[in-house]
C-alpha positions in Angstrom: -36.1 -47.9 62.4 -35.9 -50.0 65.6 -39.5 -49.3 66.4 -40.8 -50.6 63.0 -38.9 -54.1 63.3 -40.5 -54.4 66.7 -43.6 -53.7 65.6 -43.5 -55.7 62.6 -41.8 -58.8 65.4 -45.0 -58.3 67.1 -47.2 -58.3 64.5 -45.8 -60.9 63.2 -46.4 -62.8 66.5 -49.6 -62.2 66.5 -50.0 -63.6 63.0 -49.2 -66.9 64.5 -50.9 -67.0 67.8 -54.6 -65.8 65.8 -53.2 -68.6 62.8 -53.1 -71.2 65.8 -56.0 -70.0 67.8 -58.2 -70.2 64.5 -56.9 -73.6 64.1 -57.6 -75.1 67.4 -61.1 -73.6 67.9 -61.7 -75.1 64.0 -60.7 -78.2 65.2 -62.7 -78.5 68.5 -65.8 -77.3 67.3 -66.1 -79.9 64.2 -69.7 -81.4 66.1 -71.8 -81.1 62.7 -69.8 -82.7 60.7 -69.3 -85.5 63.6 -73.1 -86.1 63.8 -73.4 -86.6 59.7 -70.4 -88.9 59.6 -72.2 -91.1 63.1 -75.9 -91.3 60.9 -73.9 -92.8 57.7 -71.5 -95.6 59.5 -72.4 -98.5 58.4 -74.2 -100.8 61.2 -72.2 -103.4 63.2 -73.3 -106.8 62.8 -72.6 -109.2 66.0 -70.7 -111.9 65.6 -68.8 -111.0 62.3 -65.3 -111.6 62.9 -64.3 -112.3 59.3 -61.7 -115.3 58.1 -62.4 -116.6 61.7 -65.9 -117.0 61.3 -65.7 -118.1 57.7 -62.7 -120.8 58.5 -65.4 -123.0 60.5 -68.6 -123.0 58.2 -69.1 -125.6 55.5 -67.3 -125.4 52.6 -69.3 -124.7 49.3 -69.4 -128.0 46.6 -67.3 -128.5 44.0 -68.4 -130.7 41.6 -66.1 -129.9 38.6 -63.0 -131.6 37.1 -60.5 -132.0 39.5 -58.2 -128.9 39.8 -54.6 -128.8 38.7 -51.7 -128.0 41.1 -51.4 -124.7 39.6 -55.0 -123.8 39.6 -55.2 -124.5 43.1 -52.4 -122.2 43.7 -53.9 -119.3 41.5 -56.8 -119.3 43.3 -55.9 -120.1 46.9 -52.2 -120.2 48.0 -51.1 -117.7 45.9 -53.3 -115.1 48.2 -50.1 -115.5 50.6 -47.1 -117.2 48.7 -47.3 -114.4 46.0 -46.8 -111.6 48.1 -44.6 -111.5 51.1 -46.7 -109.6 53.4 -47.7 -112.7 55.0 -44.6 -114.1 55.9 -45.5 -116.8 53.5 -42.6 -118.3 51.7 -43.0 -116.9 48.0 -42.7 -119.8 45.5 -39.2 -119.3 44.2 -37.4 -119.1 48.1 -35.5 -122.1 47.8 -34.0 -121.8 50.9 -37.7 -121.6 52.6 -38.8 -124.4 51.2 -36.3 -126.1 51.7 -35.7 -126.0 55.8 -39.8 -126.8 55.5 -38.9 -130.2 53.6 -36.1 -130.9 56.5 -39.0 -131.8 58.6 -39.8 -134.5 56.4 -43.1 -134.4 53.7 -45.6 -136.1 56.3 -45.1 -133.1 58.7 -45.2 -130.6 55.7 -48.6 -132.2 54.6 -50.2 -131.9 57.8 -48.9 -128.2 58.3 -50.8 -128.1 54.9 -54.0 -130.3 55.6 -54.6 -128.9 59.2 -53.3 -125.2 58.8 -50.4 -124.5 60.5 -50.1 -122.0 64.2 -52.9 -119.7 63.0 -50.7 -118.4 60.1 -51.8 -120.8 57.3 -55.2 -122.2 57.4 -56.5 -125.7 56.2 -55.8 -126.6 52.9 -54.4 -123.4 52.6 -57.8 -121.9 52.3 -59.5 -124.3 49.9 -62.0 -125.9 52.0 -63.7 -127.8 49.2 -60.3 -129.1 47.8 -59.6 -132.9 48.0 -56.6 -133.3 49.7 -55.2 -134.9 46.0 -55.7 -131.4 44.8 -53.9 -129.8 47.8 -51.1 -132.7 47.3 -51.3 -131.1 43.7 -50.8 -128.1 44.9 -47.5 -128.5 47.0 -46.1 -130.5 44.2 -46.2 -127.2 42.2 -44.9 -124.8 44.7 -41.8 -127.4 44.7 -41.1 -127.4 40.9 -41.4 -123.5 40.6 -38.7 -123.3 44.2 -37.0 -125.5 41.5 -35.8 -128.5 44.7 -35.9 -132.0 44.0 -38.0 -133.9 45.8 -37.1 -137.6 46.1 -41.1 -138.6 45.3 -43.8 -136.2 44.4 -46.5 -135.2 47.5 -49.9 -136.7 45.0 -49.9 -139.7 44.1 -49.9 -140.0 40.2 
């Protein structure tokens, strides 16, 4: 009886040392499929760097009605104020926004306006915003963080 568990111990063993010997040489010889995946990568194209890039090029016209606070925030703050991936204070962060308005609204607007330590870019993003709709858009981050502000950031 103590022959057969050895030999099922060692057969056992060897089970696992083929299992990871298979495994290893499956892995290491993987060359065709390396050589397909190298012909179908797409090409690099110098000089894209993305948002960087983008950030410094002319902004596209806008020649419609002028934007409302909250339309402004739709389509360009809320890319980092509605999620919190960003470190972006969401909306509703009272506390947040308010330690931002301790600096007093002129510094707040240029955080805004010029972009702020490579976190928030101008205008937060909307590069063909007037800086009334920007205003616009502050004023409505303030009424949904629900803060009083002694006098709103547009002018009326």
């Amino acid at each position: 009886m103590f022959t057969k568990i050895v030999s099922l111990k060692q057969v056992s063993g060897i089970l696992v040392l083929l299992s990871v010997f298979i495994g290893v040489v499956s892995c290491a010889s993987d060359t065709g499929s390396q050589s397909v995946a190298k012909s179908e990568e797409a090409p690099v194209v110098k000089g894209t760097r993305g948002y960087i890039d983008e950030r410094y090029k002319p902004a596209p016209p806008y020649n419609g009605p002028q934007r409302t606070g909250d339309v402004v925030y739709a389509d360009y703050c809320a890319t980092c104020h509605d999620r919190t991936t960003q470190g972006a204070p969401l909306p509703d962060d009272d506390i947040e926004w308010a330690n931002r308005l301790k600096k007093g609204q002129p510094t707040l607007v240029k955080h805004v306006m010029e972009g702020y330590k490579e976190l928030m870019p101008e205008k937060g993003g909307c590069r063909n915003c007037s800086d009334q709709e920007v205003l616009l858009a502050i004023d409505y981050i303030y009424k949904s963080s629900k803060i009083k502000l002694e006098k709103p950031f547009a002018s009326k």
